[in-house]
Structures are given as C-alpha cells and as structure tokens.
N, C-alpha and C positions, 0 to 999 in steps of 0.2 A: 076494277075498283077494289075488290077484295085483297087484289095484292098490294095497292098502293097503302091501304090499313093496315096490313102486315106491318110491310118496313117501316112507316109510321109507327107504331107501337115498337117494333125495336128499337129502333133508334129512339124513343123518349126514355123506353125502361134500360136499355145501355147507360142513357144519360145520367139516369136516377142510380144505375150500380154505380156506375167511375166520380159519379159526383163533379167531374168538372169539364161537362160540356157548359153549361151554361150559371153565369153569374148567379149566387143569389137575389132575392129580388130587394133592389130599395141600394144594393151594394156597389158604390164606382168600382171600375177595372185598380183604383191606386186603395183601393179599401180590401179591395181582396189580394190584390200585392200583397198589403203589409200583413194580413193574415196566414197567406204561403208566407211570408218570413220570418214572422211568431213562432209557426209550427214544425218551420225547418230548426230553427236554434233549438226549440226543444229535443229535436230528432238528435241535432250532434251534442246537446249534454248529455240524452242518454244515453249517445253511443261513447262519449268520454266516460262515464259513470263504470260502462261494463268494461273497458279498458283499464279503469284504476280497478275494477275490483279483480281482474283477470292478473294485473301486478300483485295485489295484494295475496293470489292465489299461490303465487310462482313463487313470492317471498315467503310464504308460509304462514301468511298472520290470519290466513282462511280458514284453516284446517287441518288438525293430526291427525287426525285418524284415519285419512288416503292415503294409499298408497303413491310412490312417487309418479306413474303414469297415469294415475286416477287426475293426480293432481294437473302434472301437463296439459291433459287431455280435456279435466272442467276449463282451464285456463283456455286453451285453446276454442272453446265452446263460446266463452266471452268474448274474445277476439272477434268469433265470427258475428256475436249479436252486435260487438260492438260496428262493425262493416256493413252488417244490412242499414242498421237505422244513420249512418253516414253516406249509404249509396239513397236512404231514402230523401234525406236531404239535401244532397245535393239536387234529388228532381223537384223537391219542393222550393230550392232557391230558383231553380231553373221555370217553375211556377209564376215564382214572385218576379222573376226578371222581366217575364212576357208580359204581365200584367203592368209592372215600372211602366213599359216601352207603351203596352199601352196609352196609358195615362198620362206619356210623353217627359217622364220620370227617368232623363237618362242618368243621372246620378245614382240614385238607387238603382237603376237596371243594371247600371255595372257591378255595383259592390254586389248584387244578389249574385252577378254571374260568376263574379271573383270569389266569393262564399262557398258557390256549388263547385264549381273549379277545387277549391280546399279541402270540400270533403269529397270528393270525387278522389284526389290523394290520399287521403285518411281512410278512406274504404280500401284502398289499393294497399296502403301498410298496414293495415291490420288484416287483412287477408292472407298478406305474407306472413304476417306474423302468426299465425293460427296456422296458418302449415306447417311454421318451424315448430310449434307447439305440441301438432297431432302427431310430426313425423319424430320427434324426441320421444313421446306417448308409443308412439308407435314402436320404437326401440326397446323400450321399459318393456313395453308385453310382449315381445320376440326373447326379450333375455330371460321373463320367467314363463316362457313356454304357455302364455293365456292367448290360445289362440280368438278366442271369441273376437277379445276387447284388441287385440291384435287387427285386428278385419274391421269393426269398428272404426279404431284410429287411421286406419288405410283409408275407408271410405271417408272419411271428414278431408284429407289431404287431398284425395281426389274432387272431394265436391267444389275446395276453396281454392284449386290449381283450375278448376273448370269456369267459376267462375271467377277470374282472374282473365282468364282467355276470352269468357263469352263476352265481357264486362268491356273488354278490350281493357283491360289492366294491367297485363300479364309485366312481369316484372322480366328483365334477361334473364337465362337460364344462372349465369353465373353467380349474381347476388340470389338465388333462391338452393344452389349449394352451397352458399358460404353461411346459410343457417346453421 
C-alpha cells in the first residue's frame, strides 16, 4: 500500500512540474489546442526577434565598441536563442496538433503540424547559422592570440553542431563548410 502512494504521488507531482499531463479544468481538448498555438507563435516571434537582432549585430547597428569576434560571437549567441525558442515551438505546435486531433480539428491539426514542421527548419538554420557565427568568432580569437574567448567560441560551435545531431537536424557536412 505504501508503494502504491509513492508512485501515486509522483506521478501527480510529475504532472504538476510538466504541466501537461492533464487538461486544465473546465478547458476542451480544442481550447487548450488553440492555447498551445498562441504560445507557440509567440515562441517563433521571439525566436524571429533574436534573429533580426543577431543581423542587426553582424551589420553593425548593435555596437562599436566590440571587437570584431566579440561581435560574431554575441551574434552567434542570438542565433542560438533564436533556435531554442523555435525548437520550442515547434513542440508547442506539436501540442496544439494533438489536441486539433483530439477535438477532431483536422484542419487545424494539420496547419499546427505544418507550423511545427517550419520551425523545426528554422531551429535547424539557425543552428547552422550560429556555427558559422561562433566558428568566424572563433577565427577572430585564433588571429589575436585570446585564447580564453578562443575556447569559448570552440565550445558554442560544439554545443550547436551537437545539437544539430541530437536534434536529428544535422545539416550534410558540406553545406556546414561552405560557412
């Protein structure tokens, strides 16, 4: 009896971390849809937002007073926020499509699946692009001998090449040398 209390208690306080074992209460499966797809469009403007500003960094209208691999390297940092909050919505379309399908919403379960499909790509090129970013960064602090921010930039091209692979994203080798 005691054990069956245990797992009983984890699993409700699992539920209560992840937040989406079970419905809110009072909410249909097509009410919490269109909530996972509120929260995903929010997810890919901000992940657009940190893409325009990762351009704006590259063009220079960010900042003078970094140095050129300082610059790459913030740039490249955008890139990657902009790819988290695109991988994240892509799972929150992927959200909203199960609950469509619930709700027998196959219209909308397509476009949420086609949405996630989207940014599941847009997590994928900006990952790449944040490589080509850290590893440009990463050239910059090899020519002026900063090894710190050198190792640094190494470790960001490894983190966004790893997950690129974990992510199953991974670009051919060849378009990630022609950075």
């Amino acid at each position: 009896m005691l054990k069956l209390v245990g797992i009983v208690t984890v699993v409700f306080f699992s539920c209560i971390f992840k937040k989406d074992c079970l419905p809110a209460p009072g909410l249909s499966s097509m009410q919490i849809a269109e909530q996972w797809d509120d929260i995903a469009k929010m997810r890919q403007q901000i992940a657009r937002d940190h893409e325009i500003l990762s351009g704006n960094i590259v063009n220079g209208t960010a900042s003078n007073a970094l140095e050129a691999g300082d610059l790459l390297d913030l740039a490249g940092d955008e890139t990657f926020l902009a790819a988290q909050n695109y991988q994240l919505a892509s799972q929150q379309w992927d959200k909203a499509a199960t609950g469509y399908t619930s709700a027998r919403a196959s219209v909308e379960a397509k476009k949420a699946r086609e949405n996630a499909n989207r940014a599941t790509a847009a997590a994928k090129r900006a990952l790449s692009d944040g490589v080509y970013l850290h590893t440009k960064a990463k050239e910059q602090y090899k020519a002026i001998n900063n090894l710190n921010k050198h190792i640094v930039a190494s470790d960001k091209v490894a983190r966004n090449l790893e997950l690129l692979i974990n992510e199953g994203l991974i670009l051919p080798l060849t378009s990630l040398a022609g950075h």
